[in-house]
C-alpha positions in Angstrom: 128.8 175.0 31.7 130.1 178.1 29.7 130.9 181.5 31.4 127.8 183.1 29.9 125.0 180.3 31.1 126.9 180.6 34.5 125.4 184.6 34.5 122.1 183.6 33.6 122.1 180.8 36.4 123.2 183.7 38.8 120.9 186.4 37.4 117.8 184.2 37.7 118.3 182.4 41.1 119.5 186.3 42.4 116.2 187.3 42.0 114.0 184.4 43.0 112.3 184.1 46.3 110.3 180.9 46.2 110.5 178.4 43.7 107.4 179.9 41.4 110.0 182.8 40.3 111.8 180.7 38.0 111.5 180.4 34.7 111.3 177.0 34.8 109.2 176.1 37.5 106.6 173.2 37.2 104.2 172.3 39.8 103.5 168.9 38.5 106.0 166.5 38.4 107.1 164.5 35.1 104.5 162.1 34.5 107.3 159.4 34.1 108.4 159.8 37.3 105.0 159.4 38.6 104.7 156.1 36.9 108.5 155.0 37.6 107.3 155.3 41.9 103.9 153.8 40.9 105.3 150.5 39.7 108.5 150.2 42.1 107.4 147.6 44.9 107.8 150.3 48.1 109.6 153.4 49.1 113.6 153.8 48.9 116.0 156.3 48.1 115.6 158.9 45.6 118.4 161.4 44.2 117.4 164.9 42.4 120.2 165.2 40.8 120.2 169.5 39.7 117.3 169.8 42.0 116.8 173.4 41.6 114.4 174.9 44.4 113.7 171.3 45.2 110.1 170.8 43.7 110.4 167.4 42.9 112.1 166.3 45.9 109.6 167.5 48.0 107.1 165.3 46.1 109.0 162.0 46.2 109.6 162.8 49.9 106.2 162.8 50.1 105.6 159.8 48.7 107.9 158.1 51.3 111.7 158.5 49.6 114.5 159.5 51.6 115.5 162.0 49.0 118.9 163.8 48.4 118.6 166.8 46.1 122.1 168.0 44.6 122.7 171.6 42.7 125.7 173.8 42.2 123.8 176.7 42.9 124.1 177.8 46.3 120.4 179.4 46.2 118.8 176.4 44.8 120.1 174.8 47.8 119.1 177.1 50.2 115.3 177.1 48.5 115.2 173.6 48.9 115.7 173.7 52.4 113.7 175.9 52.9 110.9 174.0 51.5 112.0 170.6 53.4 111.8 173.1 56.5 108.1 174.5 55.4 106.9 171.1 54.5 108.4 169.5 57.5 110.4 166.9 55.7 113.9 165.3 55.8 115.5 165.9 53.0 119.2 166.1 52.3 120.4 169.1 50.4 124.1 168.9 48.7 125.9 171.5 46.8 128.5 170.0 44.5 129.7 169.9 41.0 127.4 166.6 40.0 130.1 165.4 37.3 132.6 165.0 40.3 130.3 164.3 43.6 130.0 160.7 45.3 127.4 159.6 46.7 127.7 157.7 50.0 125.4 155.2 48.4 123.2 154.1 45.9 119.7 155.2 45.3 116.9 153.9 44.1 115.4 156.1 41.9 117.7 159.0 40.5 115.8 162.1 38.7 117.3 165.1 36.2 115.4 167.0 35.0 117.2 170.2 33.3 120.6 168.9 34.6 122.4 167.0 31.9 121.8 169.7 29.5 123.1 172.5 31.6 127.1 170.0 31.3 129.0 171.0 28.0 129.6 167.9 25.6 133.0 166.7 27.2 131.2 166.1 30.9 129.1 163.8 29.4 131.3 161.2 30.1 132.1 161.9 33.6 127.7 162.7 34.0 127.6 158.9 33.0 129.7 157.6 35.6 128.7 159.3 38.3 124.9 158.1 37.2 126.8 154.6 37.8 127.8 155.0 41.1 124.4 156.8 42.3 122.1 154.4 40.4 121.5 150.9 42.2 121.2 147.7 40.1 117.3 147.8 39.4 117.1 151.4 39.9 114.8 153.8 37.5 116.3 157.3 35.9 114.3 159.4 35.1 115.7 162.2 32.4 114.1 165.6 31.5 116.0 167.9 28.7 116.5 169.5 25.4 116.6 167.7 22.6 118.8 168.5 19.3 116.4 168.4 16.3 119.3 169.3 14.2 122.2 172.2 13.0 119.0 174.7 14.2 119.2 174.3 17.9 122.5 175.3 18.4 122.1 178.3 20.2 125.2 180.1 22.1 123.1 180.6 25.0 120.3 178.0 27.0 120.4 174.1 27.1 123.3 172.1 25.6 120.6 170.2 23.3 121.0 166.3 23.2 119.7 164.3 20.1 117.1 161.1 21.1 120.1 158.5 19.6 123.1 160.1 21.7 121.0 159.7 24.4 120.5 155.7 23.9 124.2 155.3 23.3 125.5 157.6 26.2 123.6 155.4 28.8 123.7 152.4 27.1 124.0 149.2 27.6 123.7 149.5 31.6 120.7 151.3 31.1 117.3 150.3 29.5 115.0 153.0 27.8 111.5 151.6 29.0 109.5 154.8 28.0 110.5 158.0 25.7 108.2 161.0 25.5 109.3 163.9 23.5 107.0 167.3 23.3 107.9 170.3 21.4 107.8 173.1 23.1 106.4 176.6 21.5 106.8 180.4 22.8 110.2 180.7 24.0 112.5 183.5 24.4 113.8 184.4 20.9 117.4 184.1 22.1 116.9 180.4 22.4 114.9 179.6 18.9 111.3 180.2 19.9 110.9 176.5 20.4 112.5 173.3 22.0 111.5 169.5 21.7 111.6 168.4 25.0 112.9 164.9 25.8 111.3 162.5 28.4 113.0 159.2 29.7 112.3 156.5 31.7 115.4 154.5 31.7 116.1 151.2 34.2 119.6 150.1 35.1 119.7 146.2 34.2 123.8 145.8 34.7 
């Protein structure tokens, strides 16, 4: 992550006081996930990996996960617990650079959603093998981000955007796309191009 996202990061978790004050907040979780836990057999672990204030690992805790939530934000971890404390569940909250943390074992189910995009280019490689070791043989990932549509989304600040194909062939062959939902997105903030296609995954690890 470049200096200048870094400020942003800083400016937008220094002024947010429950999870609802950031910008990208969503009180739903992604539909894939919901239908990656609906067809696992039972409960297991569950990793958010970026977790932010910890939305979505709230709801997989609540669906019976034992759920880790990782972020390099010190104020997206301390919103998460917060909300584990609210809610009354046990959830483990990390804060660690994801492209270098280990995991002291392998999860079930493994969510980003806004994470991979945040890493420059070059820690896409070290992203994919730490998504190795966190990622149980069977296990479901389940990836949120910015897509690239082409030469037009490269913006200097916002999302590092990922084309559908790099995507494939960063995770492949361990991993098998099962579902892919894109959605473009209109009415953004001019500095990042008015509009994003968002990218939706459901990948399973088969190796």
């Amino acid at each position: 992550m470049g200096e200048q996202s870094r400020k942003v990061f800083d400016r937008l978790y220094g002024r947010a006081k429950r999870p609802e004050d950031l910008p990208w907040h969503r009180a739903q979780p992604p539909a894939l996930l919901v239908e990656a836990l609906d067809a696992r057999a039972a409960p297991g672990l569950a990793l958010d990996v970026g977790c932010g204030a910890g939305t979505y690992s709230v709801y997989m805790a609540k669906r019976g996960y034992r759920v880790t939530g990782v972020d390099f934000m010190p104020q997206a971890v301390s919103l998460l617990t917060e909300q584990a404390s609210k809610e009354a569940l046990d959830i483990t909250a990390v804060q660690a650079d994801v492209t270098t943390w280990a995991a002291p074992n392998p999860f079930d189910v493994v969510l980003d959603v806004g994470c991979l995009h945040s890493l420059a280019g070059a820690q896409h490689a070290a992203y994919k093998a730490r998504l190795l070791q966190w990622l149980a043989p069977g296990g479901d990932f389940i990836l949120v981000h910015c897509a690239s549509r082409g030469w037009w989304d490269r913006w200097p600040v916002g999302p590092n955007r990922i084309a559908h194909d790099r995507i494939e062939r960063l995770f492949g062959p361990e991993l098998v796309l099962r579902a892919y939902r894109p959605e473009l997105l209109t009415g953004m903030p001019l500095f990042m191009g008015r509009s994003a296609l968002v990218g939706r995954y459901w990948l399973r690890r088969e190796r």
